[in-house]
KEKOL-395423 format. One record per residue (C-alpha): x, y, z; residue in three letters; residue number from 1. Coordinates in pm, 1 decimal. Example, Ala and Ser with C-alpha at 12.3 -4.5 7.8 and 13.67 -1.06 7.14 Angstrom:
<atoms>
<<1230.0; -450.0; 780.0>; Ala; 1> <<1367.0; -106.0; 714.0>; Ser; 2> 
</atoms>
This chain:
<atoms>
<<0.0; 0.0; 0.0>; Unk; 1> <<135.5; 305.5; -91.7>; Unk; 2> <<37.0; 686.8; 4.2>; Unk; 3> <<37.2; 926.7; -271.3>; Unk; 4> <<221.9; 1234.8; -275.3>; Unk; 5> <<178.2; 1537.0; -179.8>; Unk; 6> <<368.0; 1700.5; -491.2>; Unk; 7> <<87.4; 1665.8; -755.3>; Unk; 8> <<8.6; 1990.4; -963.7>; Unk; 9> <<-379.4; 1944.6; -907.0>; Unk; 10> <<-348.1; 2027.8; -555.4>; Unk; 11> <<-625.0; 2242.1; -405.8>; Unk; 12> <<-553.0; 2617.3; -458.2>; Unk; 13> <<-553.2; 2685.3; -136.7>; Unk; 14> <<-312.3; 2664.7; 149.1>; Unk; 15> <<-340.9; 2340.1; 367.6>; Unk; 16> <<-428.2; 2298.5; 720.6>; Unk; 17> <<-438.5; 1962.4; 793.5>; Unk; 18> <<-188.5; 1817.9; 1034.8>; Unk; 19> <<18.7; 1482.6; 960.8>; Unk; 20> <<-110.6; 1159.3; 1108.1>; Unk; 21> <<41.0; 787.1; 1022.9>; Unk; 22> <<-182.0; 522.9; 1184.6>; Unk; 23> <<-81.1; 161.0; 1095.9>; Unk; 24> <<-366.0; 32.8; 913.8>; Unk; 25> <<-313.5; -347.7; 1075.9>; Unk; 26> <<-307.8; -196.1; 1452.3>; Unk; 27> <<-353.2; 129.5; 1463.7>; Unk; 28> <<-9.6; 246.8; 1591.8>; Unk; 29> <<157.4; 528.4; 1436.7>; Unk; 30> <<379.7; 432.5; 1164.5>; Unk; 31> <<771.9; 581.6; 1100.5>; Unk; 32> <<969.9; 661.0; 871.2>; Unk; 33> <<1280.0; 401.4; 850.6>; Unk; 34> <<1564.3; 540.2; 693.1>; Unk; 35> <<1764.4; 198.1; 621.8>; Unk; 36> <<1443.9; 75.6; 464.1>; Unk; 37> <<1295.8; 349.8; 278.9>; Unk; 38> <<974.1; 303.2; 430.2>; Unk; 39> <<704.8; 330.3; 654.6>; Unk; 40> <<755.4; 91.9; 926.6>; Unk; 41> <<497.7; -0.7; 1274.5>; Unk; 42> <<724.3; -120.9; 1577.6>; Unk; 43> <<473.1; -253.6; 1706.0>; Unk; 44> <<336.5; -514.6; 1464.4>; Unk; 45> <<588.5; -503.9; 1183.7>; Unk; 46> <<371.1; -372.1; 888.1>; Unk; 47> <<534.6; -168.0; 612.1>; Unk; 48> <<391.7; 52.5; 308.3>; Unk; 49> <<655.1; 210.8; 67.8>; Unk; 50> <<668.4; 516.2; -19.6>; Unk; 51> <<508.6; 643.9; -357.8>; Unk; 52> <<716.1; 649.6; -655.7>; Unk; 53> <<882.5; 987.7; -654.2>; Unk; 54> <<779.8; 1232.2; -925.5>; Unk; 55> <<960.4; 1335.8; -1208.9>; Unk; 56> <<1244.7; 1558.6; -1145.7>; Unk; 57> <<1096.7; 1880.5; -1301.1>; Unk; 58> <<847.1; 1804.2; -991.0>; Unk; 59> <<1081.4; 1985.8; -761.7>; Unk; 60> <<1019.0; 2339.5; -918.5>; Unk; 61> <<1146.1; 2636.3; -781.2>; Unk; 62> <<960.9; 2984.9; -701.1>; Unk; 63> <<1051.7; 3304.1; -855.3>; Unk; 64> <<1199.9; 3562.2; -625.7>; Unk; 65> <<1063.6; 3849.6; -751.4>; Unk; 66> <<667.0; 3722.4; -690.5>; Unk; 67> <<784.8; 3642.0; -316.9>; Unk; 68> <<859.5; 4023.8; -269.4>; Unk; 69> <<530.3; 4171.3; -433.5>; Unk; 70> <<355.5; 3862.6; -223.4>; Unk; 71> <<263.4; 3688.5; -570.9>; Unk; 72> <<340.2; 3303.1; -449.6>; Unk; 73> <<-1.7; 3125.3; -609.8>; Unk; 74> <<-210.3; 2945.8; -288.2>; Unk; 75> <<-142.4; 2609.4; -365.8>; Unk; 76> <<238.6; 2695.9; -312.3>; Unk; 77> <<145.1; 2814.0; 101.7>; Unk; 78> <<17.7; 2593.8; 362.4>; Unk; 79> <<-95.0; 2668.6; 689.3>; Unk; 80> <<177.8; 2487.4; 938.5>; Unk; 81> <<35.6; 2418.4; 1289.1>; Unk; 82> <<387.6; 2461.8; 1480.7>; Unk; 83> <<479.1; 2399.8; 1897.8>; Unk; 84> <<728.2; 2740.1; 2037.0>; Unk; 85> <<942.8; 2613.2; 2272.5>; Unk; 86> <<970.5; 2903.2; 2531.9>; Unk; 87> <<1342.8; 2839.2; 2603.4>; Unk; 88> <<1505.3; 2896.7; 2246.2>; Unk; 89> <<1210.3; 2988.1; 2046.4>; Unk; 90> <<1196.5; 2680.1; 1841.7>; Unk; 91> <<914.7; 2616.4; 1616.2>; Unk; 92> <<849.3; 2249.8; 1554.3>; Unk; 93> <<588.2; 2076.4; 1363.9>; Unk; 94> <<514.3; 1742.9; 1568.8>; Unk; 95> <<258.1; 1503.9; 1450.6>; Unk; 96> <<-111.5; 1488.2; 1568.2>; Unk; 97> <<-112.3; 1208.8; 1728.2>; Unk; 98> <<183.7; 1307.9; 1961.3>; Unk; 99> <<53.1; 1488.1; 2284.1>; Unk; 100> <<352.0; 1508.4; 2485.9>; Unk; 101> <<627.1; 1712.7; 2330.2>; Unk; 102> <<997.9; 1777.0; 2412.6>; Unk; 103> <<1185.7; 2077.1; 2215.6>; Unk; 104> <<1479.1; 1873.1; 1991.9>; Unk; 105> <<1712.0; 2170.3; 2037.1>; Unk; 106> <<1732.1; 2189.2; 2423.7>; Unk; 107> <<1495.5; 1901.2; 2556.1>; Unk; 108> <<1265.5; 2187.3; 2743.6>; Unk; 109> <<942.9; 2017.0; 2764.3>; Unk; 110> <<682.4; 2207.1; 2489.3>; Unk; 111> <<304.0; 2262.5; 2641.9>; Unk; 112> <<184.1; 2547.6; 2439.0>; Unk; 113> <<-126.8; 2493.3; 2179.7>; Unk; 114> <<37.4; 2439.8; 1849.6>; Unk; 115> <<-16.3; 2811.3; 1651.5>; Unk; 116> <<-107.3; 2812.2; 1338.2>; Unk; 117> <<17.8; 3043.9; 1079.0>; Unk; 118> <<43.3; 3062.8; 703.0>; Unk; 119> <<412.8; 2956.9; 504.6>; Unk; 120> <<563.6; 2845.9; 196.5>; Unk; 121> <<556.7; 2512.5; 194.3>; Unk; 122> <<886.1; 2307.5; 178.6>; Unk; 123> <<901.5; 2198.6; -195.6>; Unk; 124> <<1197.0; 1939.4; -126.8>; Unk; 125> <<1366.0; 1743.9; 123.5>; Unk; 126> <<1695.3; 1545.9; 219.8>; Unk; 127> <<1522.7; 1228.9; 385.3>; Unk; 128> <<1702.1; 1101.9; 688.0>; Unk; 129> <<1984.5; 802.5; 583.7>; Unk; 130> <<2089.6; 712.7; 960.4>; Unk; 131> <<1888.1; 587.7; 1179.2>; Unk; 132> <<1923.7; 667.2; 1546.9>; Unk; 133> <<2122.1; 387.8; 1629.9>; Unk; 134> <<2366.7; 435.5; 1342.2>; Unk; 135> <<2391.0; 817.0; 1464.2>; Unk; 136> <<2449.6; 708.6; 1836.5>; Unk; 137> <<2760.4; 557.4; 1726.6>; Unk; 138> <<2855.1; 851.7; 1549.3>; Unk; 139> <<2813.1; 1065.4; 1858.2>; Unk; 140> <<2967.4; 835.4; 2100.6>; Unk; 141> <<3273.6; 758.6; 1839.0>; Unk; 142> <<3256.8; 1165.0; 1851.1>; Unk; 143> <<3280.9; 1195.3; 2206.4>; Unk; 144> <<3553.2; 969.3; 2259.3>; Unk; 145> <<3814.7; 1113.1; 2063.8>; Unk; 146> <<3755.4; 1430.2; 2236.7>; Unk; 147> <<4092.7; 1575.0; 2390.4>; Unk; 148> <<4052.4; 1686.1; 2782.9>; Unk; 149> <<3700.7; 1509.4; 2820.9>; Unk; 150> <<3602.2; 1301.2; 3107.1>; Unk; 151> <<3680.4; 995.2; 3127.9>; Unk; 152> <<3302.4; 897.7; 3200.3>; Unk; 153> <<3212.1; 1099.0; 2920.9>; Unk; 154> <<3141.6; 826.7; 2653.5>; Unk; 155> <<2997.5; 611.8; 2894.0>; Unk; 156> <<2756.9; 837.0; 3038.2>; Unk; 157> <<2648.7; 927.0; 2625.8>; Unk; 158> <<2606.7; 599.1; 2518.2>; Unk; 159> <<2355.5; 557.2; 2855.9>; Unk; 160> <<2191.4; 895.3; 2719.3>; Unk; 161> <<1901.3; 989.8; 2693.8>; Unk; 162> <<1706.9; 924.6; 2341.5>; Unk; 163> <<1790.6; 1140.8; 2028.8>; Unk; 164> <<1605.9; 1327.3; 1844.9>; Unk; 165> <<1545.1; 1341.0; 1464.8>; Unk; 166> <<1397.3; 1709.6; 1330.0>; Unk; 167> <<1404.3; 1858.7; 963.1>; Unk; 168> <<1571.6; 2182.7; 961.2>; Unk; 169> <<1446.5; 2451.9; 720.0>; Unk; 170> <<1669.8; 2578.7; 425.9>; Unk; 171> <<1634.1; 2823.1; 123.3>; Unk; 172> <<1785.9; 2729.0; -170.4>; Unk; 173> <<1823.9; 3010.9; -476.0>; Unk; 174> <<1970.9; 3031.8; -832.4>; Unk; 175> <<2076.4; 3269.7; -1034.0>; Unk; 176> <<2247.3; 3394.4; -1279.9>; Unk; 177> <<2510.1; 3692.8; -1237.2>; Unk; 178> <<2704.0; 3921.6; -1437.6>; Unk; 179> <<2973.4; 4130.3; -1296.1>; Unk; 180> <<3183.1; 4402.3; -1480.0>; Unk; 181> <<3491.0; 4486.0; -1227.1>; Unk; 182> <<3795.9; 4728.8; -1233.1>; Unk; 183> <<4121.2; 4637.7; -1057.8>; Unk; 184> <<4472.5; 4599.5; -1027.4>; Unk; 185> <<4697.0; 4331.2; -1173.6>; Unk; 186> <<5030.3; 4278.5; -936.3>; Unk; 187> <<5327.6; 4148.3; -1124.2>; Unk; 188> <<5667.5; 4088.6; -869.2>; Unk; 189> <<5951.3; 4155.2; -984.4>; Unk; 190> <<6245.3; 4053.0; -760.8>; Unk; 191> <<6655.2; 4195.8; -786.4>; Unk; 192> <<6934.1; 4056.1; -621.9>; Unk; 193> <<7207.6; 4287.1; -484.7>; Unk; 194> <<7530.4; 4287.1; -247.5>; Unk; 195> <<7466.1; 4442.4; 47.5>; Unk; 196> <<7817.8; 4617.7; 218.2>; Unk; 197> <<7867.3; 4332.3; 443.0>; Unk; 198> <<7909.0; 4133.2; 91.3>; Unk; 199> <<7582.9; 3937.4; 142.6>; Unk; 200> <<7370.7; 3904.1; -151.3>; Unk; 201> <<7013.2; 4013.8; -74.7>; Unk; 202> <<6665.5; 4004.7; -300.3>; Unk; 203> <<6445.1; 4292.9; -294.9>; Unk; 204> <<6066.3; 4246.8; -405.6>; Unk; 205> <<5893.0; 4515.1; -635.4>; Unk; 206> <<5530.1; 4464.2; -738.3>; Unk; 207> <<5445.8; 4696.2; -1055.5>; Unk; 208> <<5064.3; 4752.0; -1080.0>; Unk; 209> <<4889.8; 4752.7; -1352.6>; Unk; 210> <<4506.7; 4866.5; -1413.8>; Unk; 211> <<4236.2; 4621.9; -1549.2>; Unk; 212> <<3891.2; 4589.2; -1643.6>; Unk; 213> <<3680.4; 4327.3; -1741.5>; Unk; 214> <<3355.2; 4101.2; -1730.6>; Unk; 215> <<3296.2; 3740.7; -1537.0>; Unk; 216> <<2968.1; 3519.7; -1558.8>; Unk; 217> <<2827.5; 3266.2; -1294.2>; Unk; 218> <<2535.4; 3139.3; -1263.5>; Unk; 219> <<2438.9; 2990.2; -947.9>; Unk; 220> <<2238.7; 2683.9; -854.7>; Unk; 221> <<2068.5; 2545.7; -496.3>; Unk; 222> <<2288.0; 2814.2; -308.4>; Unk; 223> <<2207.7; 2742.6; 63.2>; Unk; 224> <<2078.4; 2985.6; 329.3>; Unk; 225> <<1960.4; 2897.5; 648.5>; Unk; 226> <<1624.6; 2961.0; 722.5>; Unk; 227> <<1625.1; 2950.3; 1111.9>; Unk; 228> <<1836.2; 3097.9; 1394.2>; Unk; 229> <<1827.3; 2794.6; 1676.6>; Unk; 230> <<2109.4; 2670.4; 1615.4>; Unk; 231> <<2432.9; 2830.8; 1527.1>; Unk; 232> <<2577.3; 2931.9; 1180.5>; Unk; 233> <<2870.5; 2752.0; 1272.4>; Unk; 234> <<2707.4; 2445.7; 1417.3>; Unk; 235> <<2536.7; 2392.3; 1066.4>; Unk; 236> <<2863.5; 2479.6; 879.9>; Unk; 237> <<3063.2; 2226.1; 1062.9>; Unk; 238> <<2801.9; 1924.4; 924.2>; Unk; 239> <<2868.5; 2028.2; 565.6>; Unk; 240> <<2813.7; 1937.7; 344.8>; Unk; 241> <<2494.7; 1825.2; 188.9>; Unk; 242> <<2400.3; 1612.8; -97.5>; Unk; 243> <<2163.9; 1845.7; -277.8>; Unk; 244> <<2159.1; 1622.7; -553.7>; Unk; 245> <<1977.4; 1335.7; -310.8>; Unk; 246> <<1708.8; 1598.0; -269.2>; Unk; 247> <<1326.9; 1451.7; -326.3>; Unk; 248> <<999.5; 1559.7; -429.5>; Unk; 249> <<841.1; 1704.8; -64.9>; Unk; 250> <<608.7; 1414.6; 73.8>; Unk; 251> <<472.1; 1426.3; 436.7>; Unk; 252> <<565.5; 1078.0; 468.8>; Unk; 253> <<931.2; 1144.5; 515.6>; Unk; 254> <<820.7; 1298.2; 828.3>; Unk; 255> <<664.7; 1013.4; 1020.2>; Unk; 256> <<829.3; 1005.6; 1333.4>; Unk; 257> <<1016.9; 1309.6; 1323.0>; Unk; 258> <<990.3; 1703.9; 1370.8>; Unk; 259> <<1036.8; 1966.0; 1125.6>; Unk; 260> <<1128.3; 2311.5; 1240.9>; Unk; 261> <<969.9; 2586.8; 1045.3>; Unk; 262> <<1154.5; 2871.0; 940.5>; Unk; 263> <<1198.2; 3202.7; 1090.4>; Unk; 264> <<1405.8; 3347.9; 835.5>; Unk; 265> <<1218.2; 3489.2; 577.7>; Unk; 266> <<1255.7; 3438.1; 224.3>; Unk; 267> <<1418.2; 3833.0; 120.2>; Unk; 268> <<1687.4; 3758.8; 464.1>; Unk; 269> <<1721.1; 3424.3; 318.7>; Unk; 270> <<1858.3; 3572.6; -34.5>; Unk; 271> <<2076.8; 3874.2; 159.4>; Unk; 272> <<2242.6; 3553.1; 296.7>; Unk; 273> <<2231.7; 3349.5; 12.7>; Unk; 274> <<2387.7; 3684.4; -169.8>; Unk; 275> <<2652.1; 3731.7; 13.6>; Unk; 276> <<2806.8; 3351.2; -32.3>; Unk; 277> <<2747.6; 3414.2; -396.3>; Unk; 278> <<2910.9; 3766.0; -377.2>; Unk; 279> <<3230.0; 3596.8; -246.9>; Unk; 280> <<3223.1; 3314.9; -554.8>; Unk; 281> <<3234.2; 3650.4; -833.1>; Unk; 282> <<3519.9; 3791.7; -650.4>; Unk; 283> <<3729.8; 3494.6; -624.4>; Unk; 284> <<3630.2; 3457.2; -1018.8>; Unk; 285> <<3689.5; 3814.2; -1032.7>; Unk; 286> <<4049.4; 3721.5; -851.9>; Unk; 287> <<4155.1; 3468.5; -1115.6>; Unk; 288> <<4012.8; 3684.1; -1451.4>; Unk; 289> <<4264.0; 3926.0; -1350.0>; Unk; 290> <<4573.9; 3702.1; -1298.7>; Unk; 291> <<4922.6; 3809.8; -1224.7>; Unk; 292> <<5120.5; 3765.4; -883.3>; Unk; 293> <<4907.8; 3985.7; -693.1>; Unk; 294> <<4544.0; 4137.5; -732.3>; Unk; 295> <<4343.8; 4449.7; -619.4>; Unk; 296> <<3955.4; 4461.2; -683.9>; Unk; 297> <<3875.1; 4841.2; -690.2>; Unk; 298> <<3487.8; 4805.4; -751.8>; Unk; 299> <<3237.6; 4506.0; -893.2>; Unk; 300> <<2918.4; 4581.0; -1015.8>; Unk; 301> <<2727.9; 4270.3; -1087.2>; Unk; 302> <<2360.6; 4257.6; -1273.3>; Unk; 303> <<2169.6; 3939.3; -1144.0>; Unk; 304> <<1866.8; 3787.6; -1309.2>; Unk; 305> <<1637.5; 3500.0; -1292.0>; Unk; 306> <<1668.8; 3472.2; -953.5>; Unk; 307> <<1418.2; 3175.1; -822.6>; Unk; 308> <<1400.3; 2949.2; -483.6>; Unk; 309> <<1268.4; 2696.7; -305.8>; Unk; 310> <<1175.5; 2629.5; 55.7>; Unk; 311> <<1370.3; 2274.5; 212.7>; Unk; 312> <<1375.1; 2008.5; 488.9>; Unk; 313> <<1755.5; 1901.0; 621.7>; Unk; 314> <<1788.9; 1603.4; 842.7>; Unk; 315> <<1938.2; 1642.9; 1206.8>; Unk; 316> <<1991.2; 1383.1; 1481.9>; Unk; 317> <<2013.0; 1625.0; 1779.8>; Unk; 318> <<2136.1; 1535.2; 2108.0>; Unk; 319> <<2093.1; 1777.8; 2437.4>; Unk; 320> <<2214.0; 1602.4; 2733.1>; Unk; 321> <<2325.4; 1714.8; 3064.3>; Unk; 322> <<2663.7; 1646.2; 3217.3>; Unk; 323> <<2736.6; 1698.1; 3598.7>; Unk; 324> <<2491.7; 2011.7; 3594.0>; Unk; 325> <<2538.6; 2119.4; 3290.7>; Unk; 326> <<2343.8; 2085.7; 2950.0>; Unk; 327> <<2529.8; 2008.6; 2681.7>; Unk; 328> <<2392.3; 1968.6; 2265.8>; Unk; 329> <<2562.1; 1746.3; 1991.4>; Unk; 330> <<2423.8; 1756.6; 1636.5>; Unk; 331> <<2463.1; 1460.2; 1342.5>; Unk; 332> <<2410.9; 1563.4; 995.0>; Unk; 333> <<2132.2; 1299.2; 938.2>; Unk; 334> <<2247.2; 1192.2; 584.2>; Unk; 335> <<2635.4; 1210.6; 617.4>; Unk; 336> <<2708.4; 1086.5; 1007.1>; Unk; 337> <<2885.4; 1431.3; 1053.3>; Unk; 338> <<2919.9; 1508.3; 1422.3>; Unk; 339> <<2967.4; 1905.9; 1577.3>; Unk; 340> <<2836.9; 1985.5; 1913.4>; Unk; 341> <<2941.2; 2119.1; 2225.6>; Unk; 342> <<3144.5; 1954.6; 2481.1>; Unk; 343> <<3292.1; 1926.2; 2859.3>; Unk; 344> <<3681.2; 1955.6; 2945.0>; Unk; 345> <<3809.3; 1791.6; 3244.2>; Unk; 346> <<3979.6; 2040.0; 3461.3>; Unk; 347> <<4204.3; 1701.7; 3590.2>; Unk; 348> <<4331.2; 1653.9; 3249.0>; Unk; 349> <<4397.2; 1998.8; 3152.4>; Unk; 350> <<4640.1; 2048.4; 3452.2>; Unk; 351> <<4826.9; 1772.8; 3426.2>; Unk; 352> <<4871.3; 1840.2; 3060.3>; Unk; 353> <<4972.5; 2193.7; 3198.8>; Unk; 354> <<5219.3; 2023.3; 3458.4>; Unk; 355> <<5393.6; 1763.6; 3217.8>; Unk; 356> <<5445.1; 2079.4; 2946.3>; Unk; 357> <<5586.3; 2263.4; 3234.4>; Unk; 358> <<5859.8; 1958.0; 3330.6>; Unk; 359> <<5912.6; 1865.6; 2954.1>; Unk; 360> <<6042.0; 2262.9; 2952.2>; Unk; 361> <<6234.8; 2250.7; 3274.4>; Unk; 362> <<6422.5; 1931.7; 3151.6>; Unk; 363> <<6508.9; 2082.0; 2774.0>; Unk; 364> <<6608.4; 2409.6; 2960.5>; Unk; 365> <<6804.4; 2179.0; 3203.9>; Unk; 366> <<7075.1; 2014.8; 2935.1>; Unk; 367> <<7030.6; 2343.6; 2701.8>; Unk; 368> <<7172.8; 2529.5; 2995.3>; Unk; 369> <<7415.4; 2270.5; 3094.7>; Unk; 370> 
</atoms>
């Protein structure tokens, strides 16, 4: 049995408000999505439906930019998305309906709150999960352990966790095409050798500039932006990067069992972000148009057109745990088994590090001196 999707171009036109429920049809249980399988799978009683064939690839279409400024995005491309806030770090999550007891992924601070509804683009593509928690348990605990300074009780305590959890983080994607006329410097060095009076031979460096103009071309494709602020820029960066080209047709189904944040960056701060990565590609092509040893970029003016978008779902396994007191998060890229998070140092270890680098310096200052 297989559900259909929920990419079809004869959807309603107008923005849905239904929230997402997976009962197993043999016992009633809610059904997950397993990534090793590619399925829907019930713990309880072992049924399974596949997924739906995915649509062809022109089904993941992207939006144009322009029509999301002048609020032109047709209905059938909004939905209205019934989210939980956490009240500790502002986290909206989209759980599913049959869950009534809610815990924020980000910081584990229990969520209570009726969910609020409000109207968004819907996600047109996702990244579905590849590791399941088990496989990303390893990861952490493999992670944790080759941590320099940690405790020693560190791993142990992590693999004894508590349980992870697996949430879809929002992303913007846009292309674009770009065309930049620049003026500049070109830096060519030019190096003499020469006898100094104490009849050492010495090489001075001159760089003769010359001025240059000229024209590069890019055009850009899936350029990422974040679309939320919970977690850090950094934190995100670190799990890079992501296989874009695994991306699929957005179905509901690949949420069964998992939350999906929705985003609180808009669309227009999405493309200042997406912008400035793409601003830093021209000038490195910029860079290598105008050659030479050295290079000065005096001023780029770059025309961009047929700028369009999309709104998609990342895969994190996020675990917040607390150590002696204090909470600590680790986050798994959900596709890739990349591992960033925060961590504990053992004040024991650092100081004896400390105290051995202190005697390793006596003893080579020792037999230097003597």
């Amino acid at each position: 049995m297989s559900r259909p999707s929920e990419t079809d171009d004869d959807a309603p036109d107008q923005p849905s408000d239904e929230g997402h429920h997976f009962p197993c049809p043999s016992c009633g249980a809610d059904l997950r999505f397993e990534p090793t399988r590619g399925a829907l799978h019930c713990d309880f009683c072992g049924h399974e439906e596949e997924l739906a064939p995915d649509p062809a690839p022109q089904a993941i279409r992207e939006l144009d930019f322009e029509a999301a400024l002048s609020n032109r995005i047709p209905q059938m491309e909004l939905e209205v998305a019934r989210t939980h806030r956490c009240p500790n770090c502002g986290a909206e999550v989209t759980f599913d309906t049959a869950r009534t007891a809610m815990e924020c992924p980000f910081c584990a601070t229990p969520v209570v709150t009726d969910p609020d509804p409000h109207q968004q683009i819907r996600p047109r593509a996702l990244l579905p999960f590849a590791l399941t928690e088990d496989q990303a348990r390893r990861d952490m605990t493999a992670w944790l352990g080759g941590l320099w300074f940690a405790p020693n009780g560190l791993r142990r305590f992590a693999r004894k966790g508590r349980r992870m959890s697996g949430v879809y983080l929002p992303y913007w994607t846009f292309d674009a095409r770009t065309r930049s006329a620049y003026r500049g410097q070109r830096g060519r060095v030019h190096r003499t050798r020469r006898r100094g009076a104490d009849g050492k031979t010495r090489t001075d460096m001159t760089i003769r500039w010359t001025r240059v103009s000229g024209t590069v071309a890019r055009d850009f494709d899936d350029v990422l932006a974040l679309a939320s602020p919970t977690l850090p820029g950094k934190t995100v960066d670190a799990i890079e990067p992501w296989d874009l080209s695994a991306l699929v047709p957005y179905s509901a189904d690949y949420l069964a069992g998992f939350g999906a944040e929705s985003y609180r960056i808009g669309v227009e701060d999405g493309h200042r972000i997406a912008r400035g990565k793409m601003d830093a590609v021209i000038a490195r092509d910029v860079r290598l148009d105008i050659g030479g040893d050295r290079q000065r970029i005096d001023r780029i003016d770059t025309e961009i057109a047929d700028v369009t978008f999309k709104h998609i779902l990342l895969p994190l396994w996020i675990a917040a745990y607390t150590y002696r007191g204090r909470t600590f998060r680790v986050v798994i890229n959900g596709h890739n088994g990349r591992v960033t998070g925060e961590r504990p140092y053992s004040p024991w270890k650092i100081a004896f590090a400390v105290l051995v680098a202190v005697i390793v310096a006596g003893v080579f200052a020792y037999f230097s001196n003597g």
